[in-house]
mmCIF file of the C-alpha atoms, coordinates in Angstrom:
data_MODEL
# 
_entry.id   MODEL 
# 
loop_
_atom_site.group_PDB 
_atom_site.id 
_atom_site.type_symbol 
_atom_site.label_atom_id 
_atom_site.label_alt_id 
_atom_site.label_comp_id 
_atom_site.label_asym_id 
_atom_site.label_entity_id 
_atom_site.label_seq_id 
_atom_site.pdbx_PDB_ins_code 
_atom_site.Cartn_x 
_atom_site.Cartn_y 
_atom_site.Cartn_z 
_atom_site.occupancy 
_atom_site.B_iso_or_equiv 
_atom_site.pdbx_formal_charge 
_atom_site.auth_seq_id 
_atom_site.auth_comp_id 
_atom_site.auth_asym_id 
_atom_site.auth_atom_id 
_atom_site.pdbx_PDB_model_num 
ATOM 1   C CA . UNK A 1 1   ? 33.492  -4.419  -6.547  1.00 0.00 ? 1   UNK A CA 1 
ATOM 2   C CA . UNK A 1 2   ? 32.368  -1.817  -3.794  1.00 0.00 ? 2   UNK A CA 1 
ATOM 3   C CA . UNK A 1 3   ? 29.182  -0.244  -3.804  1.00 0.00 ? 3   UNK A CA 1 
ATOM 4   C CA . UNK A 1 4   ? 28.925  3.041   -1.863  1.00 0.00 ? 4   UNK A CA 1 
ATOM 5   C CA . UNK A 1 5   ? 26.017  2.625   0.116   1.00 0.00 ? 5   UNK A CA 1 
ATOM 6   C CA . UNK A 1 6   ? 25.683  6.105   2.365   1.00 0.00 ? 6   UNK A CA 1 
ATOM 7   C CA . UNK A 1 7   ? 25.224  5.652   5.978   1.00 0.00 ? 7   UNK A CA 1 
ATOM 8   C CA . UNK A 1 8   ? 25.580  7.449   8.863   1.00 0.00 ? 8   UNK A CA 1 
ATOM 9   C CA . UNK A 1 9   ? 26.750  4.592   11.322  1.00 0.00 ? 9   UNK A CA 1 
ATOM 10  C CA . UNK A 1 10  ? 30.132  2.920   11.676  1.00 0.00 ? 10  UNK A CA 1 
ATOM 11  C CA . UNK A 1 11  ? 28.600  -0.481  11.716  1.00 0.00 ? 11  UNK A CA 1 
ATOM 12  C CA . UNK A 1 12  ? 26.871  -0.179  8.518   1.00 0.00 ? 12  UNK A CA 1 
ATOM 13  C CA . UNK A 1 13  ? 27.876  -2.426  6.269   1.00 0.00 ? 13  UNK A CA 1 
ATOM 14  C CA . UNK A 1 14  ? 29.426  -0.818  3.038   1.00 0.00 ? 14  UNK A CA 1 
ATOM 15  C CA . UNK A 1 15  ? 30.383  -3.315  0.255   1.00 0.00 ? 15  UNK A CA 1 
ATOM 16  C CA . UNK A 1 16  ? 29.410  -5.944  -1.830  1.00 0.00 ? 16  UNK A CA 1 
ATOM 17  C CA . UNK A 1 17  ? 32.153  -8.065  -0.119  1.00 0.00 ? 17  UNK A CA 1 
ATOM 18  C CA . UNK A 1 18  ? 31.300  -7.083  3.382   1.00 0.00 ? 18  UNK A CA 1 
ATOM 19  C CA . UNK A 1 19  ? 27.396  -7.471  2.938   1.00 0.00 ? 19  UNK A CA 1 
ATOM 20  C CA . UNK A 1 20  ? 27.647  -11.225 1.081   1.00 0.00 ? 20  UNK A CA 1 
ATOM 21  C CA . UNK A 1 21  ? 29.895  -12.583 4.353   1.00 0.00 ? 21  UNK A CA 1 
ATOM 22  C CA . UNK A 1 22  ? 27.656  -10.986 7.197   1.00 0.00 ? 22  UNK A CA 1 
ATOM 23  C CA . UNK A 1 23  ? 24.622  -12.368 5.156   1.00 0.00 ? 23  UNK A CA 1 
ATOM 24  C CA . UNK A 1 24  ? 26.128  -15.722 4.703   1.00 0.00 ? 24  UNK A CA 1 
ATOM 25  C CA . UNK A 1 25  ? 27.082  -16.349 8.769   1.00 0.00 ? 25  UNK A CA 1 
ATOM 26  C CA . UNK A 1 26  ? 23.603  -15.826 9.211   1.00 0.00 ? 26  UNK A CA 1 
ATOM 27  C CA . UNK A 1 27  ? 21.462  -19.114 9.073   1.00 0.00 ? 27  UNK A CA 1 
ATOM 28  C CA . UNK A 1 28  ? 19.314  -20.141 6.537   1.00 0.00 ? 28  UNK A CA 1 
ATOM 29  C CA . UNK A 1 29  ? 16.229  -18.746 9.261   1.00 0.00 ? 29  UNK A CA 1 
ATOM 30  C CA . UNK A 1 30  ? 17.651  -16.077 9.640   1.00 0.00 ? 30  UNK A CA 1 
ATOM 31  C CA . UNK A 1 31  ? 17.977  -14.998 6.788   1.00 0.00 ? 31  UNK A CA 1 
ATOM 32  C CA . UNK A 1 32  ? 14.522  -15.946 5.570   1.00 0.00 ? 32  UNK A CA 1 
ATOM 33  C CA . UNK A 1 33  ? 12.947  -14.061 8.438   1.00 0.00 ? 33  UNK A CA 1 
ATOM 34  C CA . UNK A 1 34  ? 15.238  -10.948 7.794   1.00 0.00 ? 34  UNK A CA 1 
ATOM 35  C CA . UNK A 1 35  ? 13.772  -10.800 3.775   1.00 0.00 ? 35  UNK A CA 1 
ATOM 36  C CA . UNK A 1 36  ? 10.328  -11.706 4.695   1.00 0.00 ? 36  UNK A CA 1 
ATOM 37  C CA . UNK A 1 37  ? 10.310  -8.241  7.401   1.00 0.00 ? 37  UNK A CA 1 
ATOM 38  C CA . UNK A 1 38  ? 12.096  -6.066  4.596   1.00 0.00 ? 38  UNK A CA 1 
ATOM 39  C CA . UNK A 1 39  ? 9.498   -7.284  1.725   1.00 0.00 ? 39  UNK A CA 1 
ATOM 40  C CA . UNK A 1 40  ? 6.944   -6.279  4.259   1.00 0.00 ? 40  UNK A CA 1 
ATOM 41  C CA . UNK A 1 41  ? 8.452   -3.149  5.267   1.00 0.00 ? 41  UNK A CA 1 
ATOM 42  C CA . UNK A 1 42  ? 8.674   -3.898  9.271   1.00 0.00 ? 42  UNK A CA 1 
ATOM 43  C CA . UNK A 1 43  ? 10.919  -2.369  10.985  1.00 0.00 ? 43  UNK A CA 1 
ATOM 44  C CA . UNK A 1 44  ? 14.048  -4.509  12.750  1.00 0.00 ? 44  UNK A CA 1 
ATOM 45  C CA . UNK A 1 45  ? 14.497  -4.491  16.243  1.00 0.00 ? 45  UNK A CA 1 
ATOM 46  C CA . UNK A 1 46  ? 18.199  -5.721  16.104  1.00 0.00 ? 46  UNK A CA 1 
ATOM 47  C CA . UNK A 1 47  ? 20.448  -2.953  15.408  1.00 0.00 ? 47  UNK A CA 1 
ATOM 48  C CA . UNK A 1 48  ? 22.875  -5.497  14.185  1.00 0.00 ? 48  UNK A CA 1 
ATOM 49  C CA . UNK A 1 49  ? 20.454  -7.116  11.770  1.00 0.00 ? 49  UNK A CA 1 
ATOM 50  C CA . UNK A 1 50  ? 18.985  -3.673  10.804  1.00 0.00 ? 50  UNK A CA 1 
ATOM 51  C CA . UNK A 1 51  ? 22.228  -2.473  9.233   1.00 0.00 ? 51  UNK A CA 1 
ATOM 52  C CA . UNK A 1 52  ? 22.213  -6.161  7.339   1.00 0.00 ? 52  UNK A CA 1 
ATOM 53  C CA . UNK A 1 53  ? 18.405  -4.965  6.388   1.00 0.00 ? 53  UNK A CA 1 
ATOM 54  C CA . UNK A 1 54  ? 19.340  -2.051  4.872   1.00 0.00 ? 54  UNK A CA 1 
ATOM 55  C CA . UNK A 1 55  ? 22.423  -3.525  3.141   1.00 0.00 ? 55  UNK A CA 1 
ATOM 56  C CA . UNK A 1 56  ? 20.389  -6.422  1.848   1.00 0.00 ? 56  UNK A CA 1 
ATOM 57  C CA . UNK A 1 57  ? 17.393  -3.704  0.194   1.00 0.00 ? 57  UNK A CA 1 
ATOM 58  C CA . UNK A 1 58  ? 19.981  -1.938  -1.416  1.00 0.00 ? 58  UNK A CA 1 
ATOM 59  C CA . UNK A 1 59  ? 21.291  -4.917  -2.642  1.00 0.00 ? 59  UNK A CA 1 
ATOM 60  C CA . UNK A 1 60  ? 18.365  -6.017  -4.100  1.00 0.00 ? 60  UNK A CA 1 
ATOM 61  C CA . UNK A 1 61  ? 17.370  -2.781  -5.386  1.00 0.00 ? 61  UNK A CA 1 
ATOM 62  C CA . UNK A 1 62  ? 20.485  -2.389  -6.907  1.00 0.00 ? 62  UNK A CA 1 
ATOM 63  C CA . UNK A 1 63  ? 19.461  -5.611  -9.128  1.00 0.00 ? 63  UNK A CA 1 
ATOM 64  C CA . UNK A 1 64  ? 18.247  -5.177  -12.955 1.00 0.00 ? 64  UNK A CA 1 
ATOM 65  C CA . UNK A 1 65  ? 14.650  -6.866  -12.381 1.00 0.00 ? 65  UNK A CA 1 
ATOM 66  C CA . UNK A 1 66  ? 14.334  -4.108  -9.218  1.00 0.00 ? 66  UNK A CA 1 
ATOM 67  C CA . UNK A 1 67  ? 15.834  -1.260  -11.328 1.00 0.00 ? 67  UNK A CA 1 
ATOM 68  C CA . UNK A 1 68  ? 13.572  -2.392  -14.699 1.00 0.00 ? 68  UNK A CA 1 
ATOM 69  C CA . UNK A 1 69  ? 10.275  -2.939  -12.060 1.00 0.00 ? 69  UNK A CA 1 
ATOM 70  C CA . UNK A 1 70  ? 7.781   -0.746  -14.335 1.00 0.00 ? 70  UNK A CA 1 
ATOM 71  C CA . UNK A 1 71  ? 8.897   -2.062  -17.143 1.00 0.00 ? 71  UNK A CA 1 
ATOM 72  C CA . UNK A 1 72  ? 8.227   -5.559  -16.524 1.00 0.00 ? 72  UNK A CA 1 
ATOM 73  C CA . UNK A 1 73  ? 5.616   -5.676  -14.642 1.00 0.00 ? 73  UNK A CA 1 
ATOM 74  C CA . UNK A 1 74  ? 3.043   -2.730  -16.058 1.00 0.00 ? 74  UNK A CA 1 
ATOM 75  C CA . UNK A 1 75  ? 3.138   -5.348  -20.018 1.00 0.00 ? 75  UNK A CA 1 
ATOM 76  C CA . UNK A 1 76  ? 3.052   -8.530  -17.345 1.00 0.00 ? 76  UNK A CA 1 
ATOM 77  C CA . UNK A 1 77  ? 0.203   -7.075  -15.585 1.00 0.00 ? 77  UNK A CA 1 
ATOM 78  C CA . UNK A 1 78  ? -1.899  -6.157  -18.676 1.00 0.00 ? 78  UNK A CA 1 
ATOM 79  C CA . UNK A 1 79  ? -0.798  -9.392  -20.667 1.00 0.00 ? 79  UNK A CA 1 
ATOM 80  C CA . UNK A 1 80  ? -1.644  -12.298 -17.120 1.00 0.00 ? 80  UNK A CA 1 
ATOM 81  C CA . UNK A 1 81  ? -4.910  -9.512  -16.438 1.00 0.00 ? 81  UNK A CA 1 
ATOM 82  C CA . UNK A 1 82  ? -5.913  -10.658 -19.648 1.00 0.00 ? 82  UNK A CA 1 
ATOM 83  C CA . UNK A 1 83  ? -4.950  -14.488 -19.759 1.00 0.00 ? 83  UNK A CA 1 
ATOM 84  C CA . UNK A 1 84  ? -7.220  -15.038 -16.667 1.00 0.00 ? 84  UNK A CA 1 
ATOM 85  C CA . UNK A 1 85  ? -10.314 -12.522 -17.560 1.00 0.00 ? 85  UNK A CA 1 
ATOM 86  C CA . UNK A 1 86  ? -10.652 -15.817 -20.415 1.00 0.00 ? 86  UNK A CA 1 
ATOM 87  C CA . UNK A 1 87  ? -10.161 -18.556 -18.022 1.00 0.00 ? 87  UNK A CA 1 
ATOM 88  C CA . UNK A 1 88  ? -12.390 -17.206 -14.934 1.00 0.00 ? 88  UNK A CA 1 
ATOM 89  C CA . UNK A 1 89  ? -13.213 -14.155 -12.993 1.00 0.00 ? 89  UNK A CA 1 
ATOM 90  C CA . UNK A 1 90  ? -11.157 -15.525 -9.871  1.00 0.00 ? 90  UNK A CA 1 
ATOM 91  C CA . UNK A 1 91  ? -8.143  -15.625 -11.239 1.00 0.00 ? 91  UNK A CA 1 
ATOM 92  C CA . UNK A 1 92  ? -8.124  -11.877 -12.141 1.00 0.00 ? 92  UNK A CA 1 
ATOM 93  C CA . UNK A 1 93  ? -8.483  -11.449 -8.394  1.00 0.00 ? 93  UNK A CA 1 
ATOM 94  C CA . UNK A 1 94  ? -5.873  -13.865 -7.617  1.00 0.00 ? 94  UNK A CA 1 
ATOM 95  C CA . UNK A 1 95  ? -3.572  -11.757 -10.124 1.00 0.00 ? 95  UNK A CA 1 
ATOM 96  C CA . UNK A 1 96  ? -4.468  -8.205  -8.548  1.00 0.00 ? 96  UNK A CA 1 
ATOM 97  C CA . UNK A 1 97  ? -4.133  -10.028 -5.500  1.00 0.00 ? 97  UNK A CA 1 
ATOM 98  C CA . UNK A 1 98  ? -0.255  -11.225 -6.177  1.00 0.00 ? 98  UNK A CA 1 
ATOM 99  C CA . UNK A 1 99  ? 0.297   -7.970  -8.491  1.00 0.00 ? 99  UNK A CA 1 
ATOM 100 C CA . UNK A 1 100 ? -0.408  -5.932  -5.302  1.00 0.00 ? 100 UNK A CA 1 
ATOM 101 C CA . UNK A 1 101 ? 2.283   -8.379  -3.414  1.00 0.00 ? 101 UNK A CA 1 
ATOM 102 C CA . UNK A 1 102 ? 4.652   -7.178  -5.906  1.00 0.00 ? 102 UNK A CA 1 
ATOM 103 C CA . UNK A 1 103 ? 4.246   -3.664  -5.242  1.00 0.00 ? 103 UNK A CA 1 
ATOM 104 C CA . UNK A 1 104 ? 4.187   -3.608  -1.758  1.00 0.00 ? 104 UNK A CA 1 
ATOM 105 C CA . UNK A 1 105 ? 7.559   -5.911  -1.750  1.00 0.00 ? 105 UNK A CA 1 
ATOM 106 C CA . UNK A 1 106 ? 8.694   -3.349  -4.658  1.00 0.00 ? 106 UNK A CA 1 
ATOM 107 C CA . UNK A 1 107 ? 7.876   0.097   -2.295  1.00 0.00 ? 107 UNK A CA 1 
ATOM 108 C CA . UNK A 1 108 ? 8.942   -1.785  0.787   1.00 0.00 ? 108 UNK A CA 1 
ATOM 109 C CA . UNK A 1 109 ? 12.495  -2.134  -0.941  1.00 0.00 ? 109 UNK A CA 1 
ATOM 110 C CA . UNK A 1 110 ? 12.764  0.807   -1.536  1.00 0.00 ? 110 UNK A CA 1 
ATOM 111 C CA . UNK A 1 111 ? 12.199  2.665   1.420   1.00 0.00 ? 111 UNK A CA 1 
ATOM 112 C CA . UNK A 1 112 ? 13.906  0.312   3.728   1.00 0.00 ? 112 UNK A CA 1 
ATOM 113 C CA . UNK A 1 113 ? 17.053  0.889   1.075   1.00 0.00 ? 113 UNK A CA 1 
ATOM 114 C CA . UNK A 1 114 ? 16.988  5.078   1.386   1.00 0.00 ? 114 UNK A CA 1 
ATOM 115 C CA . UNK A 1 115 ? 16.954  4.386   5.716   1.00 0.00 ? 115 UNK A CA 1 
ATOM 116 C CA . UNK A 1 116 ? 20.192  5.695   7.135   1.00 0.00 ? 116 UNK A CA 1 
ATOM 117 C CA . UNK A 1 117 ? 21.455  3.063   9.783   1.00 0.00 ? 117 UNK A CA 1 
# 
């Protein structure tokens, strides 16, 4: 099933098909690395592993838990937020802490998936 990603480069990679075999020659380092800079928003020197970048944030914004984000997380927030103000005041830091994680990963997927290769 073809998604229509828009581009404005030949190269870019525009299926489902297309998207799952470039990211599966990669190896398993690769492909770590590549997430870890689009989760972080960094840009990718590469321009062969930028158009796999892009592909790979739309893909993953394209997924239900990306697409349902504020709906999961704003309850999961309030509902861990209070969990750990019982147990002790560190672990509502270490919740902002990972909750901020989320978003950053969250606004970083989205961006990277609305660049034009």
């Amino acid at each position: 099933m073809p998604d229509t990603y828009e581009s404005t480069s030949s190269d870019a990679i525009t299926d489902e098909a297309a998207f799952a075999e470039a990211w599966n020659r990669l190896e398993r380092r690769e492909r770590s690395h590549l997430r870890r800079l689009v989760r972080m928003g960094r840009s990718i020197d590469e321009p062969h592993l930028a158009s796999l970048a892009v592909a790979y944030a739309r893909h993953q914004v394209a997924r239900p838990w990306i697409r349902l984000f504020w709906f999961w997380f704003v309850p999961g927030i309030i509902v861990i937020l209070g969990i750990a103000a019982k147990i002790h005041p560190l672990f509502i830091g270490v919740t902002l802490a990972l909750a901020g994680q989320a978003l950053w990963a969250y606004i970083s997927l989205g961006r990277t998936a609305r660049t034009a290769v």
